[in-house]
TORRO-220102 format. One line per field, with one value per residue (C-alpha): residue number from 1; residue in three letters; z, x, y. Coordinates in Angstrom, 1 decimal, always signed. Layout:
<pts>
i	c(NUM  ...)
aa	c(ala  ...)
pz	c(Z  ...)
px	c(X  ...)
py	c(Y  ...)
</pts>
This chain:
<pts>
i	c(1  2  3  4  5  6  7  8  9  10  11  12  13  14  15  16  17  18  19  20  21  22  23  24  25  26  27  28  29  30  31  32  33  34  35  36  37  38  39  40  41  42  43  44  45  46  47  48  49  50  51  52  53  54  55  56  57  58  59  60  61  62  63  64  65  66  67  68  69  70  71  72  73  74  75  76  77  78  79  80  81  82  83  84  85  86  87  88  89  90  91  92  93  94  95  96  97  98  99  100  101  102  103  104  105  106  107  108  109  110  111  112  113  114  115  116  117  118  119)
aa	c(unk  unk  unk  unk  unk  unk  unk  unk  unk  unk  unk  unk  unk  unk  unk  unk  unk  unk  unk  unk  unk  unk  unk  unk  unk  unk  unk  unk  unk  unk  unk  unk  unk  unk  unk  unk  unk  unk  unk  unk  unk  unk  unk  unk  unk  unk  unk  unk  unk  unk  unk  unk  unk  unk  unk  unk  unk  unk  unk  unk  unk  unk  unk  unk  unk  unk  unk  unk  unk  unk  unk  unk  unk  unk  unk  unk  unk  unk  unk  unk  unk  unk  unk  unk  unk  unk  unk  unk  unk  unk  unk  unk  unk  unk  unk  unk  unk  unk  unk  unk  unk  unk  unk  unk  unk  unk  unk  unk  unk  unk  unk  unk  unk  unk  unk  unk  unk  unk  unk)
pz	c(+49.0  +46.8  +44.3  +44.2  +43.6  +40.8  +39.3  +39.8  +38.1  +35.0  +34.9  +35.0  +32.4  +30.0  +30.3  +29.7  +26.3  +25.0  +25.0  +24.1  +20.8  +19.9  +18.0  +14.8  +13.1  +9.8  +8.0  +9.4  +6.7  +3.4  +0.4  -3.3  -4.4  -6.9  -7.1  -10.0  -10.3  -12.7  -14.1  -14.6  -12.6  -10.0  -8.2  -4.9  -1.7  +1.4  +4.7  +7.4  +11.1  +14.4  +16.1  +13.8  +11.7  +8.1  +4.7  +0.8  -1.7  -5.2  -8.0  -8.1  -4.1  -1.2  +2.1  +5.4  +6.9  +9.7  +11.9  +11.3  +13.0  +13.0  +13.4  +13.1  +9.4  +8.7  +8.0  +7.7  +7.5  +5.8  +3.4  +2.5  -1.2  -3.6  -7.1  -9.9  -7.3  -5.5  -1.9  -1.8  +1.1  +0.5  +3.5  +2.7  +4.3  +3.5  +4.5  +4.5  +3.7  +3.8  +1.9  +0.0  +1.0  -1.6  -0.4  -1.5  -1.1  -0.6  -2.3  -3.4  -6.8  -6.0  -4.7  -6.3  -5.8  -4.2  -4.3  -2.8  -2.2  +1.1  +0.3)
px	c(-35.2  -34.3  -36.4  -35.5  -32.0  -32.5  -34.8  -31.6  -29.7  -31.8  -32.2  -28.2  -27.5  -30.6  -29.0  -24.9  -26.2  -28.8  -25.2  -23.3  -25.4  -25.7  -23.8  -24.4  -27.8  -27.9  -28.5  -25.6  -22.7  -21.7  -24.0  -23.6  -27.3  -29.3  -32.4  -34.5  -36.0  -38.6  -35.1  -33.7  -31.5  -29.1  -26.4  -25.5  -23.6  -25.6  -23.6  -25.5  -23.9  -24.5  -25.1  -27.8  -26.2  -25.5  -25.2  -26.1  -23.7  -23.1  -21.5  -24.3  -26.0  -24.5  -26.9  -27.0  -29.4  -32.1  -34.0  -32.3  -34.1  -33.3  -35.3  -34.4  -33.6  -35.0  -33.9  -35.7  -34.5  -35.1  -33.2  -33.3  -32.5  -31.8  -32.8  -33.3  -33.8  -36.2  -36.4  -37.3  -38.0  -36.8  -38.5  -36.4  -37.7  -36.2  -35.3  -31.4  -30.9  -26.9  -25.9  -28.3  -30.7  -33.9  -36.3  -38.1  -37.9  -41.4  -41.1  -44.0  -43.3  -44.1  -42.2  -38.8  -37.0  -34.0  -31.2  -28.0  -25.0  -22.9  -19.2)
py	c(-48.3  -51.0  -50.6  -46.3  -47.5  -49.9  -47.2  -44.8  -46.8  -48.0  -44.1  -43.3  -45.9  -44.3  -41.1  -42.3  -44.2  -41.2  -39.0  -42.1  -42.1  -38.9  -36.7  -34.4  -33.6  -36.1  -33.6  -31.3  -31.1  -29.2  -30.1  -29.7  -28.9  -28.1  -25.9  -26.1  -22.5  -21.0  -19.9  -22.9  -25.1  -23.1  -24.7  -23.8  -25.2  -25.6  -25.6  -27.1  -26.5  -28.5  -25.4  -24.1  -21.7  -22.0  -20.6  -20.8  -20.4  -19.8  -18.0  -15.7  -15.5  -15.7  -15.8  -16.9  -19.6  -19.0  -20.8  -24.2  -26.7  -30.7  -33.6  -37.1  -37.4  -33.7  -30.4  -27.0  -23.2  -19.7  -18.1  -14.4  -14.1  -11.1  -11.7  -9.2  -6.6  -9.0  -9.9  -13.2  -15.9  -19.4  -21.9  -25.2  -28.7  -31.4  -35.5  -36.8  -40.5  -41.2  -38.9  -37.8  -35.0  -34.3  -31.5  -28.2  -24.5  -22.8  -19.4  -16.4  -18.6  -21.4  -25.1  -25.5  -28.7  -29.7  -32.6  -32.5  -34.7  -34.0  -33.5)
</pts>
């Protein structure tokens, strides 16, 4: 009985700390990016949410975020894109040190490279 108790509480005390410690996604934030694109460079704001939704701005696109998924010091999502006409499908996955993320966007064109700074 002992012992059940003392493995009750070890248990408890795992659990209290693991919420304790946790908190927001790393990566979860706004972001001042930059996507350099077979048409140059294209700055846009990324806004990263807790709860998995987001969005991609800019002066020219404006489109929301899918399938947002966090781990550790990682991000990935989708983004549906209108360009030229064009549908296109952005699949970003990317690492967050501080605060500074650097990643990619898989496209039909190709990898085009990410950096961001959160604001």
């Amino acid at each position: 009985m002992k012992k059940i108790l003392s493995g009750l509480l070890v248990l408890s005390l795992s659990v209290l700390v693991g919420c304790a410690a946790g908190g927001p996604p790393p990566a979860a934030g706004m972001w001042s990016a930059q996507i350099v694109s077979p048409l140059g460079e294209l700055p846009v704001t990324l806004t990263l949410n807790a709860d998995g939704s987001g969005e991609m701005a800019s002066d020219v696109l404006n489109a929301p975020l899918s399938g947002i998924v966090y781990a550790d010091n990682t991000a990935a999502f989708t983004a549906e894109i209108s360009v030229q006409g064009q549908e296109l499908v952005l699949d970003f996955t990317g690492s967050v040190e501080g605060d500074t993320m650097t990643g990619e966007f898989g496209s039909d064109f190709g990898a085009m490279a990410v950096t961001a700074t959160r604001q």
